[in-house]
PLY file of the C-alpha trace (Angstrom):
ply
format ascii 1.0
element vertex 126
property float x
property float y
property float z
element edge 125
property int vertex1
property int vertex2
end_header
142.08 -6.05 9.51
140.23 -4.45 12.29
141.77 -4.03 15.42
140.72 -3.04 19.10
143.23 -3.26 21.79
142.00 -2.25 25.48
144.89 -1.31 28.40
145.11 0.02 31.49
143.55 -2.29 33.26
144.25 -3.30 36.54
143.57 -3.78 40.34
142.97 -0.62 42.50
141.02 -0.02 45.66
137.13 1.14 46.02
137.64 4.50 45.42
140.16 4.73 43.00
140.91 5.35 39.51
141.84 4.00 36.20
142.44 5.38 32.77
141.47 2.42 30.07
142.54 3.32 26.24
141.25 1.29 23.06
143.46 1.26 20.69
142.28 1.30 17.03
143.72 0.35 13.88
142.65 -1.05 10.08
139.65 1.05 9.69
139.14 4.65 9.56
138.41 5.49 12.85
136.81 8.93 13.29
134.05 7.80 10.72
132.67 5.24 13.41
131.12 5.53 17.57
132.87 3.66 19.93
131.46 2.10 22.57
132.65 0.50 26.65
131.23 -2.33 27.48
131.68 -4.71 30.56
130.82 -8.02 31.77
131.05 -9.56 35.02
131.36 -13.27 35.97
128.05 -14.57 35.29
126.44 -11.40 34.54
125.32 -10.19 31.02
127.35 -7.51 29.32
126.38 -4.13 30.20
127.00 -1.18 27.86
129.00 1.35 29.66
129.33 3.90 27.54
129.51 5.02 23.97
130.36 8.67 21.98
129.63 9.25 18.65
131.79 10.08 15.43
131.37 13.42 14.86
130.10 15.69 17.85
131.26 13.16 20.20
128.09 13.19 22.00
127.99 10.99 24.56
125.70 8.67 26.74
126.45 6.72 30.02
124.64 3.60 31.74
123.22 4.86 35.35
125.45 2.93 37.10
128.52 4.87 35.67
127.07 8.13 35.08
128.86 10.97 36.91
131.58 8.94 37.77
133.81 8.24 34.12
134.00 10.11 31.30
134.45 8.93 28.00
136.19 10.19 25.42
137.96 10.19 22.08
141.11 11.37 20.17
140.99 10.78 16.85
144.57 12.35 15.26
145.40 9.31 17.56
143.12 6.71 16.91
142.26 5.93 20.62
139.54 6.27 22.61
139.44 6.47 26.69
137.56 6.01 29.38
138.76 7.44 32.97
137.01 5.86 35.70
136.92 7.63 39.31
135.25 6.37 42.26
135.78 2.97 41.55
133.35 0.32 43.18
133.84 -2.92 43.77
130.87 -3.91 41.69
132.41 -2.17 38.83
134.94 -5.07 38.80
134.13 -6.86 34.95
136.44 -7.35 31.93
136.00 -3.74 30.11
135.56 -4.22 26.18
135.94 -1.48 23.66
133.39 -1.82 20.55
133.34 0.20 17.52
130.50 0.05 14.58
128.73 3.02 12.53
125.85 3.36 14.01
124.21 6.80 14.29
126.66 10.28 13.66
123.97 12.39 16.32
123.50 9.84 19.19
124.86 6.09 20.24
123.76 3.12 21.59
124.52 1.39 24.29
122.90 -1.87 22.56
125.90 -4.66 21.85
124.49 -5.58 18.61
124.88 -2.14 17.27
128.44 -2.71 17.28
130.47 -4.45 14.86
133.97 -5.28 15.85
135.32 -5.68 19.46
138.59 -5.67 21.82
139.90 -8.76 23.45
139.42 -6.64 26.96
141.37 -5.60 30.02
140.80 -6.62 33.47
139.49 -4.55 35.79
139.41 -5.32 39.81
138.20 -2.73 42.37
139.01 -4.18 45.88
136.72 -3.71 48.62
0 1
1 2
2 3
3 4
4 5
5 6
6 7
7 8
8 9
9 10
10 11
11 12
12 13
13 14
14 15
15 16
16 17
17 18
18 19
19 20
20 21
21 22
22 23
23 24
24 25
25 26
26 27
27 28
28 29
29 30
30 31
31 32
32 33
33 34
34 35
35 36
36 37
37 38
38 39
39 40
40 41
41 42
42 43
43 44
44 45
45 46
46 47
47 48
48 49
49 50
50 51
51 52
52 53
53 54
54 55
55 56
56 57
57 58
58 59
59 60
60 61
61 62
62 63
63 64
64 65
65 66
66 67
67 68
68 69
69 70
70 71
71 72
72 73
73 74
74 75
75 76
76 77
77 78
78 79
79 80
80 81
81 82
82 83
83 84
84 85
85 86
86 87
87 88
88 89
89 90
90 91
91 92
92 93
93 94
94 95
95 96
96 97
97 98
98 99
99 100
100 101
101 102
102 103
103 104
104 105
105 106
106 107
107 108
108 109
109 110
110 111
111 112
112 113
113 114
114 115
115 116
116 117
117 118
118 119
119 120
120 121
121 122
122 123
123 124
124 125
């Protein structure tokens, strides 16, 4: 069975950072893009950021860009996403999606993923 599992989650102040790692397991992984999402209380979810399978090319929402980096390793099967200069309004539960979409550039569309994480919490005081 497919699996996503998010950590590293957590609360830090505005300004901090946070590592997150997905976790991936029952699939082959490095055949597949993965993808961050978030989603706020009462807010749609918003697609983070996403790298691809092979080149790991990579795209970022404006609201993130410059600020984390994703990226993949997949002898371990995990994918990251290191967030500095953390916001308050970057506080949301942070998914981890996976699907095969395209091997030359992602999407940061939710539907163009298949399976998802349960999330991690994360809380940027202000």
């Amino acid at each position: 069975q497919v699996q996503l599992v998010e950590s590293g989650g957590g609360l830090v102040q505005d300004g901090g950072s946070l590592r997150l790692s997905c976790a991936a397991s029952g699939f082959t992984f490095d055949y597949y893009n993965i993808a961050w999402f978030r989603q706020a209380p009462g807010k749609e979810r918003e697609g983070v950021s996403c790298i691809t399978s092979n080149y790991g090319s990579t795209n970022y929402a404006d609201s993130v860009e410059g600020r984390f980096t994703i990226s993949r390793d997949n002898a371990k099967n995990t994918a990251y996403l290191q967030m500095n200069s953390l916001r308050p309004a970057d506080t949301a539960v942070y998914y981890c999606a996976t699907g095969p979409g395209s091997r030359r550039r992602c999407d940061l569309r939710a539907r163009m993923y298949d399976y998802w994480g349960q999330g991690t919490q994360v809380t940027v005081s202000s």
